[in-house]
N, C-alpha and C positions, 0 to 999 in steps of 0.2 A: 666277495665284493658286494653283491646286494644283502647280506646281513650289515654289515658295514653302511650302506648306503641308508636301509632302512632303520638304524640304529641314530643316527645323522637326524634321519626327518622327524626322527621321535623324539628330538630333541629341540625339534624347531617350535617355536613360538606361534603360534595361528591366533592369535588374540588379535582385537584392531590396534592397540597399542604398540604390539609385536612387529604387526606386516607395517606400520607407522615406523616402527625404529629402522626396519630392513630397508625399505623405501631408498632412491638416490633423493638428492636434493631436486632435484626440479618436478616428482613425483609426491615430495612432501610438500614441497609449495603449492603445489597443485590443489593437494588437499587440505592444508590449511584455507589458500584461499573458500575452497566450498564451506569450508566448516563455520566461517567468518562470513559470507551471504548469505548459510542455511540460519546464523543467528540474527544476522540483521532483518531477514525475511521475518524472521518470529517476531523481533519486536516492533515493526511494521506492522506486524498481522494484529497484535495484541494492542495496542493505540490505535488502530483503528477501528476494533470494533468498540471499544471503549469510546472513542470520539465517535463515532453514528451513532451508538446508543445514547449517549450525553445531548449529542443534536434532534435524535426525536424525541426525548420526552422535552425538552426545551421548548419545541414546536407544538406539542402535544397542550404542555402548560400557556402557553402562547393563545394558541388558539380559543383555548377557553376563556382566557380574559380578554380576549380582541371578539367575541361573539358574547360577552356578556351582557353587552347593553349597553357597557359604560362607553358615556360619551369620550371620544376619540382625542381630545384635547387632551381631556383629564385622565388617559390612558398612557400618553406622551409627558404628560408633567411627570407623571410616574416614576415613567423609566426612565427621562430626562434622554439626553442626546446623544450619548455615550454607554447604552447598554451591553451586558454582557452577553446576552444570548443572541443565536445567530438568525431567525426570525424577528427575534424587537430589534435588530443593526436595520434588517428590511424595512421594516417598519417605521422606525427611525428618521430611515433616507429617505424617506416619502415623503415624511409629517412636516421635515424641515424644511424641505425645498414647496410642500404646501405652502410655510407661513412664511417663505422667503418672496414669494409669488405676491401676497400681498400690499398693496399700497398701504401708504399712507391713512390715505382718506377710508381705505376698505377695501377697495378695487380691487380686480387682481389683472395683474400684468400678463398679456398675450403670451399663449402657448405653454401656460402651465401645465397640461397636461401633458403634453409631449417631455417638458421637465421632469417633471416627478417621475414615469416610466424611464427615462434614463437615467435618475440617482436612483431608483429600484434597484433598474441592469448592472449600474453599476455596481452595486454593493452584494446584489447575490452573484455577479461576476468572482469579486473576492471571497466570498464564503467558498466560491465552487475551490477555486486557488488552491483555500487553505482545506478543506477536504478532498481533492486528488493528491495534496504531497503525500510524496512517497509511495503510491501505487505504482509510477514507472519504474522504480527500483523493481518491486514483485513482478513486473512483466519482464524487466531486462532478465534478473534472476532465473525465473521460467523458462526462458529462450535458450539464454547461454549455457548455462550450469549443467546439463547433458553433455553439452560440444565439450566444456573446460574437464568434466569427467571423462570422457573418452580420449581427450589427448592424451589425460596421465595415463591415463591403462594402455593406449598407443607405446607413450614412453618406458613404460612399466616392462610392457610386453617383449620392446627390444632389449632394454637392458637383459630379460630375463634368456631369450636366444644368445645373446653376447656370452653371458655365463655356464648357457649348453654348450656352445663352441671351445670356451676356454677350459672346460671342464672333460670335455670330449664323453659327456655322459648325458643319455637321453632317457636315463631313469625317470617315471613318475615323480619319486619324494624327491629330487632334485628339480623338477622343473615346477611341481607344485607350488612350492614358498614363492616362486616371483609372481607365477601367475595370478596367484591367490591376491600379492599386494598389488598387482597391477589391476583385477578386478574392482580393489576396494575405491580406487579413483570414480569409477565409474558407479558405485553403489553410494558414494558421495554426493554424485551431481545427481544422480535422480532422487537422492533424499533431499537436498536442497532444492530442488525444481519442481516437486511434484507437489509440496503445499503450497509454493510461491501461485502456481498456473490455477492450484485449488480457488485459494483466496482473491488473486487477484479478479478473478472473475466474478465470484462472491463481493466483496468489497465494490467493484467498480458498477454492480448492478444494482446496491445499496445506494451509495453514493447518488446516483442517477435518481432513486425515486426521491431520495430525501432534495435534491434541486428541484424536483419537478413540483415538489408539494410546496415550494418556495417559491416556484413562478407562477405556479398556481394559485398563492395567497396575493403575491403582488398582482397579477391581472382582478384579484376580486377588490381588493383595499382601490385600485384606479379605477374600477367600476364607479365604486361608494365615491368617492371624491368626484368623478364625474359627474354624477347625480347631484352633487351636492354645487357644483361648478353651473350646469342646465338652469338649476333651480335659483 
């Protein structure tokens, strides 16, 4: 009987494919779901450091020509009203609601500077927008994808007793194979969760300086304009 049994398990498939095809259906869904978060988490993580890197050097080349010298009108004629990077949008929002503040005559219309600080806000509000999408997915990912691993192996696991009972054998190589594929649910969710929790922390830290160096250019550009307001 146990040459018999162990002839059996040396026949069995231990591949991920394998414990994949042995799997019930609600054990495979399981894992399909991880394998379909652990790629969405990838290309999440992959566009976004692609986009923070594309927004500091934007800011980087930014900076150099907003500290060049050049007069600030002729810096705006530039980039006109509609820029593509996300420092001259700031920038932008400033300069317009500047020369919206203007009268007529030259004058300028009470509480411009409370204006311009809130088309600032508002426009590094949106930049913030469009650099956090999709880090909540990487934290949802993070969070759950353990839990959703562990249920399949939960499920894995019974089915895998249901099969020692039916089988009325508590052989090794017979209880091996289910366990094996009920572990791999759970070797799913921690390969999907464990660079979502990586990056998302990494990302969401990035993220943070790159605003802050954006609210820190708007507090100085509303300095200079204030100055220029006094005067």
């Amino acid at each position: 009987m146990e040459a018999e049994t162990l002839a059996v398990a040396q026949h069995v498939d231990f591949s991920m494919w394998g414990l994949f095809a042995r799997a019930t259906i609600v054990v495979k869904l399981v894992m399909i779901m991880l394998i379909v978060a652990s790629f969405w988490s990838w290309s999440i993580i992959v566009m976004k450091l692609m986009t923070f890197r594309r927004a500091r050097a934007e800011a980087g080349a930014f900076d150099g020509a907003f500290w060049s010298g050049e007069p600030l009108d002729g810096l705006f004629d530039t980039l006109g009203s509609a820029p593509d990077g996300r420092s001259e949008k700031i920038f932008a929002a400033g300069m317009m609601e500047w020369r919206r503040s203007h009268r007529d005559d030259g004058g300028l219309i009470a509480g411009a500077t409370a204006r311009i600080d809130r088309s600032m806000d508002v426009a590094i509000n949106k930049e913030a927008d469009d650099l956090r999408r999709g880090l909540p997915v990487l934290a949802t990912v993070g969070s759950t994808a353990p839990f959703i691993g562990l249920f399949g192996t939960v499920v894995g696991i019974m089915n895998a007793f249901i099969e020692i009972a039916e089988q009325q054998n508590t052989n090794l190589a017979v209880v091996a194979p289910g366990i094996a594929e009920a572990l791999l649910a759970t070797g799913l969710g921690l390969l999907a969760a464990i660079p979502a929790v990586i990056f998302y922390n990494k990302l969401s830290s990035d993220c943070d300086r790159i605003l802050a160096g954006y609210e820190a250019f708007a507090d100085e550009f509303a300095t200079i304009l204030s100055r220029q307001l006094d005067s």
